[in-house]
Phi, psi and omega in degrees: 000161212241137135226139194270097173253146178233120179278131156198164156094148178218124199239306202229016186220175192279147184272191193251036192250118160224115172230165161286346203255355184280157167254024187080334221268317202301155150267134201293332177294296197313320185302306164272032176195056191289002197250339183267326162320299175327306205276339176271337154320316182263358194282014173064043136275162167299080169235148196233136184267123179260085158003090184312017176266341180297300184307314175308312177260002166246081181308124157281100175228211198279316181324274168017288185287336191280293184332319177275314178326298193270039192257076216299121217174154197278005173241355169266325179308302173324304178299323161287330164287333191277322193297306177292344145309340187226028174090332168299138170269181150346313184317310176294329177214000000 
């Protein structure tokens, strides 16, 4: 079995879409991409939606991050491909 985590979605906090034609509450992956939201929901997979209510109670910090960095695992490789991708190095994970 396949499971899939995807961060989206806001259940008990206010959301992170500030547009003018908006009303605050969405959260920005679901907002801005709602026919893929639709579609990883329905897709009869194993998925766990990770809540932007998630960011609130977990503080992230440089500590944080060095800490997970020696932690070797298929989600710190993930963190690092995704960080370096987007210019960031090694320091961070």
């Amino acid at each position: 079995m396949i499971a899939l985590f995807g961060w989206g979605g806001a259940v008990d906090v206010k959301g992170n879409v500030a547009m003018h034609d908006h009303n605050g509450t969405a959260e920005w992956n679901a907002y801005w991409h709602p026919k893929a939201t639709h579609q990883l929901v329905h897709s009869g997979l194993d998925v766990m939606l990770v809540p932007l209510d998630a960011t609130n109670s977990l503080p992230v910090s440089w500590e944080f991050l060095n800490a997970l960095a020696e932690k070797p695992n298929r989600g710190v490789r993930f963190g690092r491909a995704v960080l370096g991708s987007h210019g960031y190095g090694n320091s961070i994970l």
